[in-house]
N, C-alpha and C positions, 0 to 999 in steps of 0.2 A: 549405442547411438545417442544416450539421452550426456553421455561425456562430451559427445562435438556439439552440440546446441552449448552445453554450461562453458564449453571453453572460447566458443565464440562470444558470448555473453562476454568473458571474462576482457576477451581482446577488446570487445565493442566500448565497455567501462573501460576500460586503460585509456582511451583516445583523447587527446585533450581538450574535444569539447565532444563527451559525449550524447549520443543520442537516448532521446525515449526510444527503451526495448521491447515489446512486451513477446515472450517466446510463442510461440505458434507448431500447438503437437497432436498428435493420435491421440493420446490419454493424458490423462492428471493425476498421474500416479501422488500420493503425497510426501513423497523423498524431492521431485523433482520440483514438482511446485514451489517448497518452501525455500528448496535450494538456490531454485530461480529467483525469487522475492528476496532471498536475502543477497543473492548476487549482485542486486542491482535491475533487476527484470523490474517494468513499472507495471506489467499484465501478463496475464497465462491466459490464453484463449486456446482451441482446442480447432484443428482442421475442417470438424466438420459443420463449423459457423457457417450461419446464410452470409454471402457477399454483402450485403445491407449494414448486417453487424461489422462485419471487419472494417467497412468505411470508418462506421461510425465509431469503433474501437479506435480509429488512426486519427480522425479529430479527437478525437477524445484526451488521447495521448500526446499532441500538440497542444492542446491546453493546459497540460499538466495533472488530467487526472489520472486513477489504476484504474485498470479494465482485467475483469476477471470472469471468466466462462461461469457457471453456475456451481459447475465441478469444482473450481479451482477457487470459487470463494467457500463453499462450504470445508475444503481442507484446511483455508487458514481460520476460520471460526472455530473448528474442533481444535485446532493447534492452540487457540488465543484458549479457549476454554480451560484445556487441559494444564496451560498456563497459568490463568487465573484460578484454578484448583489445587493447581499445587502446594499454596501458599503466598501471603502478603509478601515474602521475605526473600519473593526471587530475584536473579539477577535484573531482570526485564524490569520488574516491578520497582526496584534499585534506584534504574536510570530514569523511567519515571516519578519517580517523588524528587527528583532535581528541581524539578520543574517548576514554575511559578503555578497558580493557581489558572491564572489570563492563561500562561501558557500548554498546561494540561486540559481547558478546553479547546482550544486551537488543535492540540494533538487527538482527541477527541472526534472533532467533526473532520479532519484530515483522514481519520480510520476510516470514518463513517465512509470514505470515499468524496469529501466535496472538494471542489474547487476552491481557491484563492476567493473568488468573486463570490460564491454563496458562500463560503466561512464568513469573509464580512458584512453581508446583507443579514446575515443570521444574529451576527454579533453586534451588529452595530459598529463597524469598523472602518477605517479606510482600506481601499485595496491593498495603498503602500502600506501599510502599517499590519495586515496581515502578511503579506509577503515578506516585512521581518521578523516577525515573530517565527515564521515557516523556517527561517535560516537560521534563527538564532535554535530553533529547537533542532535541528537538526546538526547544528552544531556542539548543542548540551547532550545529544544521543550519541552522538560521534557515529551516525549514518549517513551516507553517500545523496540517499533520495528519498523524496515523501512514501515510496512505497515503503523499504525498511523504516521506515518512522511509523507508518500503520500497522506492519507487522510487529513491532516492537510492543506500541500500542495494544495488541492485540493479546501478547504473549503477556503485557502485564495485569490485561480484567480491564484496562481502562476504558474501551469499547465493545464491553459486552453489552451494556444497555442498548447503542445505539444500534445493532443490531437488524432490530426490526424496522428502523426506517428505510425513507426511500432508494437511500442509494447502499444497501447491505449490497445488493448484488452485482454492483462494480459499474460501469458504463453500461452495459444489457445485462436484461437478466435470461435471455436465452429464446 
């Protein structure tokens, strides 16, 4: 079953403007999670979300944030960890040090799960002027969406400190 959700994904990204995803299941296994995320998925929420949350997951994801069950953020932390353990010298870690300095903070509070709008209240920035930093990084990653940018992010250590801030746990934290 968890084939026809990833191959619908798949359809959904092909479209030529596609939408915010975020998949919607029973469990968060951690194959399907990452698979998801790195599909193109911008959230992994889990069925049995209060109604409240799911609203507030679907603004959430119009404004361009990830929204991840509590399940589904804790799989990509141990994924980013096991990442950042492995060594400075990984691929992830690679595509990361591209980066400018400006730009590996941007990628940074992006993992963290913020917005466009608090990236620049944070940084002192213009909205426009994070919004291309957001493009141009995501262009120097060669990923589709801010979600594989956080995940990348993740995989390289770059957001392991942030962590324990406010937004670790995605749009709710459950």
């Amino acid at each position: 079953m968890q084939d026809d959700g990833l191959d619908v994904l798949d359809q959904l990204r092909a479209l030529s403007a596609p939408p915010a995803i975020a998949m919607l299941t029973t469990l968060a296994p951690p194959d399907l999670v990452l698979e998801s995320l790195r599909g193109g998925a911008c959230g992994f929420l889990l069925r049995d979300s209060q109604p409240e949350q799911l609203v507030a997951a679907v603004r959430a994801l119009a404004e361009g944030s990830i929204v991840l069950a509590p399940e589904a953020s804790s799989v990509v932390v141990r994924a980013g960890c096991r990442g950042a353990a492995s060594g400075s010298s990984s691929p992830a870690g690679d595509r990361v040090k591209q980066l400018s300095d400006r730009e590996q903070s941007i990628l940074r509070l992006l993992g963290a799960g913020l917005t466009n709008a608090e990236i620049s209240r944070q940084l002192f920035l213009s909205a426009a002027t994070v919004k291309e930093h957001v493009s141009v990084i995501l262009g120097k990653l060669g990923v589709a969406n801010r979600v594989q940018a956080a995940v990348l992010a993740y995989a390289s250590g770059l957001s392991a400190d942030d962590l324990a801030g406010p937004h670790a746990g995605g749009a709710f934290a459950g």
